[in-house]
N, C-alpha and C positions, 0 to 999 in steps of 0.2 A: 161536636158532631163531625165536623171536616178532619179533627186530627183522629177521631175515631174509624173513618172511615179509609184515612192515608194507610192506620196502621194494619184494618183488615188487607188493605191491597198489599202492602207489604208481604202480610203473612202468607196470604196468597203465593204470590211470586215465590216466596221461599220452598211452598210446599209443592208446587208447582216441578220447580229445579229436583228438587229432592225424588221428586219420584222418576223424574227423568233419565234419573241414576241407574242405572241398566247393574243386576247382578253379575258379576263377572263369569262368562263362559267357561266349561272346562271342556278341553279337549282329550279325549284318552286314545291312547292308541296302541300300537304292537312294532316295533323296528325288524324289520329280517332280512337276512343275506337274500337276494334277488333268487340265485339259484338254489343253494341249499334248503331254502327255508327254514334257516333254524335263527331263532330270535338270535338279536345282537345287544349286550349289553352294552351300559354306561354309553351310550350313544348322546352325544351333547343334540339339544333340543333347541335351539333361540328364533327371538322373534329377528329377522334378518338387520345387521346392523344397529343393533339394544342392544343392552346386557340383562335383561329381560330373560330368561330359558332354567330349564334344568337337565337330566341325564336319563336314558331310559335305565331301570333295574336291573338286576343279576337274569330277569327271566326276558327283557326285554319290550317289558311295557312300559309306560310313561302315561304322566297325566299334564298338563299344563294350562295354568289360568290365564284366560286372556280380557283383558282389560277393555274398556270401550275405545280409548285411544288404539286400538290395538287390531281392531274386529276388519282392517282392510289389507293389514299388511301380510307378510310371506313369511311362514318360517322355515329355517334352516336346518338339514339334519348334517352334522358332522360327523365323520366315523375314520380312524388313523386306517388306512388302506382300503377304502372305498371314497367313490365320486360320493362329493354332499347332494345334495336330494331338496328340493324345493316344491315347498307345498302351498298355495294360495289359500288364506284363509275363507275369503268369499266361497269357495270351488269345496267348503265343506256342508255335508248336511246337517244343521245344525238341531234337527228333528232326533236324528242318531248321531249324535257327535261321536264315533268309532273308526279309527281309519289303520291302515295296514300300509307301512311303510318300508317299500321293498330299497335295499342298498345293494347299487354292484360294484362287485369288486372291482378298483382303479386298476390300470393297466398302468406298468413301471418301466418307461422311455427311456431307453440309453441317449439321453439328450447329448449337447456339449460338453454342457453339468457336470453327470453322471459317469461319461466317461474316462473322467482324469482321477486317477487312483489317487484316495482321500488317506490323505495323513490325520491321523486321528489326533496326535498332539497339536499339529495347526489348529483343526477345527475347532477343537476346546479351548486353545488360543483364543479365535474372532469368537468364540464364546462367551468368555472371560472378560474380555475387551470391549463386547455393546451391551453387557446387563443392564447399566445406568440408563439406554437409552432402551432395550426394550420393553423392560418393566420401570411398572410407577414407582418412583422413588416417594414421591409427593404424598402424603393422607390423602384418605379414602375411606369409603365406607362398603364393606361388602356383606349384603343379609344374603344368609345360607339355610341350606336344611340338613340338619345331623341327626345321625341316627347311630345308637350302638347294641349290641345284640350278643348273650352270650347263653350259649347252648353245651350241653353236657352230652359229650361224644359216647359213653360207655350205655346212657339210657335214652338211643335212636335218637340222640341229637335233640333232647326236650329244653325247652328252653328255661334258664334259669333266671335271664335278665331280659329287660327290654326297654330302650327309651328310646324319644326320639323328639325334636323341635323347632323351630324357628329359631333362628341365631343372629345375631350380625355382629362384625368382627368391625374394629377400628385400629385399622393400619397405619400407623405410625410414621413419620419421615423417616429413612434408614439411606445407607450408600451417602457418596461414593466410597469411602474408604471403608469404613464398617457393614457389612450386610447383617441383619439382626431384627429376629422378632421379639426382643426383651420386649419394647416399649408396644408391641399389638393388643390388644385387650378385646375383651368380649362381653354379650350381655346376651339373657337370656331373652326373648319377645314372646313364645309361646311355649311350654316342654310339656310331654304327655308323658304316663308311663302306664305298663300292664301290671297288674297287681300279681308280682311272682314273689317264690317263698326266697331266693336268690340262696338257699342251698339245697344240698347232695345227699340223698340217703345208702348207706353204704351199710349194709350185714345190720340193720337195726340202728345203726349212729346215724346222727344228724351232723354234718358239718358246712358250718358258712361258709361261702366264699369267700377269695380276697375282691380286693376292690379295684377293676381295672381300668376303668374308666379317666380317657382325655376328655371329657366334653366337651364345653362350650372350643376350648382352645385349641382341640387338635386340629384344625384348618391352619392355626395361624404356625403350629406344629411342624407340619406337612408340606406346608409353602417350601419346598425344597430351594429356592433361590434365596431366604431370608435366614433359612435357618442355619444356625450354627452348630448340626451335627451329620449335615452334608457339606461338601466339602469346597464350594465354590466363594465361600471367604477364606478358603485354607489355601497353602500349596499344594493344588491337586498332583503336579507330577513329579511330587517327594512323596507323596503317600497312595496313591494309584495306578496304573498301568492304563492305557486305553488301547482300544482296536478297530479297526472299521467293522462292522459286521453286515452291511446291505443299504438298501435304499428303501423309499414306501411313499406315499402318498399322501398327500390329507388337506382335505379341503381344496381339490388343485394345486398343492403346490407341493414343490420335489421336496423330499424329506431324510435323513440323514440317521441311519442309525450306529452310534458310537457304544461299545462295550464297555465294561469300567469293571475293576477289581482291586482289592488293598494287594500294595507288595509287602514281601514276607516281611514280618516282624513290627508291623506298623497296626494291630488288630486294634492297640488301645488309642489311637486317631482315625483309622479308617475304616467305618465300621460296617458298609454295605458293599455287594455287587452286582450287577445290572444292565439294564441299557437305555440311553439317552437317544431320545428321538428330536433331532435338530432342524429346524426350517432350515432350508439352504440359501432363503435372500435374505434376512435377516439374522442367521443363525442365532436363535432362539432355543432356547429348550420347550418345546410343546407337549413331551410325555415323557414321564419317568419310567420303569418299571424295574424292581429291584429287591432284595431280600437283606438280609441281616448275615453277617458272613458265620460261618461255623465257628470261624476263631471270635468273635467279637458274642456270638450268643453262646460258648464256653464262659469266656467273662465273667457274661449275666447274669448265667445261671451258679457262680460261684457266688456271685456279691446279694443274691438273692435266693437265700436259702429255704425259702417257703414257696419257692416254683423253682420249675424246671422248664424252659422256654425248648418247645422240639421244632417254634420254627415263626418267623414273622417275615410277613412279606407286605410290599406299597406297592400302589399303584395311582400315578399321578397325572392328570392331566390339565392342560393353559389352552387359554383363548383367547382370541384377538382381538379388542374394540379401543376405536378410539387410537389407534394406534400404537397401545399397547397389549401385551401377553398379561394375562390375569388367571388365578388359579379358576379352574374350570370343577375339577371336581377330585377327591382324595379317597383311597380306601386303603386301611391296616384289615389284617387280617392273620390271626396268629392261632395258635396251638398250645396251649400250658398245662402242665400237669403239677395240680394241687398237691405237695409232699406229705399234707394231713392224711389228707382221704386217698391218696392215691385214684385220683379220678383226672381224667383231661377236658378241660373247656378249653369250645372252641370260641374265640371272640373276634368280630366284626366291626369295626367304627366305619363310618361315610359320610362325608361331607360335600355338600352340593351347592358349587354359589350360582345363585336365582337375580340379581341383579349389583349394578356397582353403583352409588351416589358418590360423587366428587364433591364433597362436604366433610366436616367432622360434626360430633358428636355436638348435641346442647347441652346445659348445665344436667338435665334432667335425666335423658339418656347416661351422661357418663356416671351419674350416681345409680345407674343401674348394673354395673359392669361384678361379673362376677370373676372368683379370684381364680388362679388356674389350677389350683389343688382339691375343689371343692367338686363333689361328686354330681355329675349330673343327674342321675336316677331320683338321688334325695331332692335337687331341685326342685324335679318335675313333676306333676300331679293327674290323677285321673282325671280321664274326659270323656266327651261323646263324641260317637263319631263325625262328626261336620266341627270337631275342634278348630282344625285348621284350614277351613272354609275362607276363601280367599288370597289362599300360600298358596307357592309354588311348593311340590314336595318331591320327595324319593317318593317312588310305590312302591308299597310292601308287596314284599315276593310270596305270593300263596302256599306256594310247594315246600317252602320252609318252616311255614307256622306249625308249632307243637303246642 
């Protein structure tokens, strides 16, 4: 009877805790330029000091889960040339959880800084020089939210493909001497997808598409510090040119924007041009933005004779915790025209990291790891709407949907 009655109280207590468990809040919202009013994409979202957040959309909205641990603290909005923006999570109405988050434009100090004309070789220099210290060399764990999206330009942009999921990447030790994402790997946690016919009607023919898709792997891709087809494990100034082109803001802190282009004759090593936005006390890279060079997608489109690339472009951004820069969030975006059908897709990839664990993988996790040639669409499977109920995620952009 006593041990019967220890075990009711036990069960008690358990179910007790269990309901104590509060669902995790979503907070949705809107980012916008203070005066213009017109939404601000990819706007980084975090809970202040986590790595905890995600990015607001192409239209500017966001959604983000906050955890019980979580329901007192402040989050942060980041945005590269506007002051960040602090929101107290107590100070929301949690009856309408909807709030509208105005960014003003940062104001650009001709400090001490600022004013001594920036050699652009130096810079890239103290670049070059603290990568080891301000990104992690070390394993890590980073879960993301990817999404890829490909839509057929010639019939109002209908969409042919669409997936999107839960991810986490497992980064590898790399540096000092090698920087390299050979050894990163990925696995899937949740993938969803829309039931499309994933081809093109043209004069009565049917033709499928190719298959574009980086999945799980384009984050570990995109990490432009790791990867070995940008250019900061090469000799950048044998194969690129730099320039100063301005200064900017971000987060408080002065920011440094360097130009980059391949020199003549160097298309088949140096394949992008763009501009690198540098912290100026750490000299960090914090945001990429960049294209594929004319000479370099001439190349592509000779060694790939079933497209024709009219144009690919990145855009990358890092964030700071813990002391170091961590990828923040990725987006490809390109233009191809199918040589079958003579039709052009447009396609989209976006990778969003939602938090870091400084851990590696367990036995069971790593025998989930998919391989990097493996199509994410066939991964992923239908769902219902509340699939990803308790993720951070990208919000789908409305105005897009076909």
């Amino acid at each position: 009877m006593i041990r019967q009655l220890a075990f009711l109280f036990v069960f008690l207590l358990i179910s007790l805790h269990l309901f104590a468990q509060n669902d995790p809040l979503i907070l949705r919202g809107l980012v916008l330029d203070q005066n213009s009013k017109e939404p601000l994409p990819f706007v980084h979202i975090s809970i202040a000091g986590k790595s905890v957040g995600t990015v607001s959309n192409g239209e500017g909205r966001f959604s983000l889960s906050i955890e019980d641990q979580y329901r007192d603290q402040t989050l942060l909005f980041s945005f590269m040339g506007y002051d960040p923006y602090r929101l107290k999570l107590s100070s929301v109405n949690w009856e309408k959880p909807f709030v509208n988050i105005p960014l003003k434009a940062a104001v650009v100090e001709l400090n001490s800084i600022d004013i001594k004309p920036t050699d652009a070789n130096e810079e890239m220099r103290k670049v070059l020089s603290k990568i080891t210290e301000n990104y992690r060399m070390t394993p890590y764990l980073m879960k993301g939210f990817y999404r890829e999206a490909g839509k057929h330009v010639e019939a109002k942009l209908k969409d042919l493909f669409f997936a999107e999921g839960v991810v986490e990447l497992s980064k590898a030790q790399t540096g000092p001497k090698k920087l390299t994402y050979d050894r990163d790997k990925s696995r899937i946690i949740k993938g969803y997808k829309r039931n499309l016919p994933n081809t093109v009607l043209v004069d009565g023919q049917t033709f499928e598409i190719p298959n574009f898709t980086q999945g799980a792997y384009l984050a570990n891709i995109l990490d432009i510090i790791r990867s070995d087809e940008f250019f900061f494990d090469k000799d950048p100034f044998k194969l690129y040119q730099f320039k100063s082109l301005g200064r900017d803001r971000y987060n408080n802190r002065a920011i440094l924007i360097i130009g980059f282009e391949p020199k003549k004759g160097h298309a088949r090593s140096a394949y992008f041009l763009g501009k690198l936005y540098i912290d100026v006390e750490t000299h960090a890279v914090v945001k990429a933005e960049y294209r594929m060079s004319d000479e370099t997608r001439k190349l592509y489109n000779e060694q790939h004779k079933s497209l024709d690339m009219l144009y690919r472009n990145y855009v990358i951004n890092y964030y700071q915790y813990e002391g170091h820069w961590f990828l923040q969030n990725a987006r490809l975006n390109q233009v191809m025209i199918d040589e079958r059908s003579k039709q052009s897709i447009e396609v989209t990839m976006d990778f969003v990291s939602t938090e870091i664990q400084f851990r590696t993988w367990t036995k069971d996790e790593q025998e989930q790891q998919v391989k990097q040639n493996e199509n994410f669409t066939n991964l992923a499977t239908l769902a219902t709407d509340d699939f990803f109920k308790g993720f951070n995620v990208l919000e789908r952009e409305k105005g897009k949907e076909n």
